[in-house]
C-alpha positions in Angstrom: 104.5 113.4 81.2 101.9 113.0 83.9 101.8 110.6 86.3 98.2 109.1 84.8 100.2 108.5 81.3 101.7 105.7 83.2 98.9 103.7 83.9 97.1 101.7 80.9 93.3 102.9 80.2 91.3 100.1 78.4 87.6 101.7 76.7 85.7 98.3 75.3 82.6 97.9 74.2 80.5 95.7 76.5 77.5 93.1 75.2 76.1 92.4 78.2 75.8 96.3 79.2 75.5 97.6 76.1 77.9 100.7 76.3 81.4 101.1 76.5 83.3 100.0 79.5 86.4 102.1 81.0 89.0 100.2 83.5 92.4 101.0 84.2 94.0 96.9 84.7 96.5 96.8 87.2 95.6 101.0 89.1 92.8 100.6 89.7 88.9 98.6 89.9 86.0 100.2 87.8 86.8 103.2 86.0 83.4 104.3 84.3 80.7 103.8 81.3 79.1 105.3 78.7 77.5 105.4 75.2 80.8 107.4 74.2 83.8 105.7 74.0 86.0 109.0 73.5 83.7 110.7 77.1 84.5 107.1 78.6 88.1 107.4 78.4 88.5 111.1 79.1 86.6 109.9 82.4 88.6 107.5 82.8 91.9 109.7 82.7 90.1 111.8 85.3 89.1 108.8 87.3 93.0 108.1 87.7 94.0 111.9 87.8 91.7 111.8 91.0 92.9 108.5 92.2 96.4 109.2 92.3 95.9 112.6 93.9 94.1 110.8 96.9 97.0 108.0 97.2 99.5 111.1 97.2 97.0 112.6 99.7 97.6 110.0 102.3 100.8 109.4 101.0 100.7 106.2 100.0 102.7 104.8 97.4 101.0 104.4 93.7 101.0 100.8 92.1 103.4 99.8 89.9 103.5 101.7 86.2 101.6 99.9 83.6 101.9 101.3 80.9 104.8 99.9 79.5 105.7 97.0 76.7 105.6 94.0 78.9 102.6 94.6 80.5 100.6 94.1 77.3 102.1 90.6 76.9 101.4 90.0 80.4 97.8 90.8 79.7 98.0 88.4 76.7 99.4 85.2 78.9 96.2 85.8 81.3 93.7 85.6 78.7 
């Protein structure tokens, strides 16, 4: 598995922009956007790819994992 399956992706659709928003909650802030919500998230996959090369690069380590069960219910007590 690559390290970038670890971290949650989230593509929504966004009223006031009026495209689809990419964001990976918890990695990283922004992430991209698009009219595409299938080219949003694979730039969003590349966005983290990159992202975790670079904290690798100055070997830093990477935030916690997020993909995982309870992170989904910790989103939910948030909103």
């Amino acid at each position: 598995m690559k390290d970038s399956a670890k971290y949650v992706k989230i593509v929504e659709w966004s009223e006031e922009d009026q495209c689809y928003v990419g964001s990976a909650p918890g990695f990283m802030f922004g992430g991209g956007d698009g009219s595409d919500h299938k080219q949003v998230f694979d730039e969003l996959c590349q966005a983290v790819e990159v992202a975790i090369e670079l904290y690798r690069h100055d070997r830093e380590p990477l935030p916690p994992i997020t993909a995982v069960r309870d992170f989904a219910t910790r989103l939910q007590d948030v909103a």
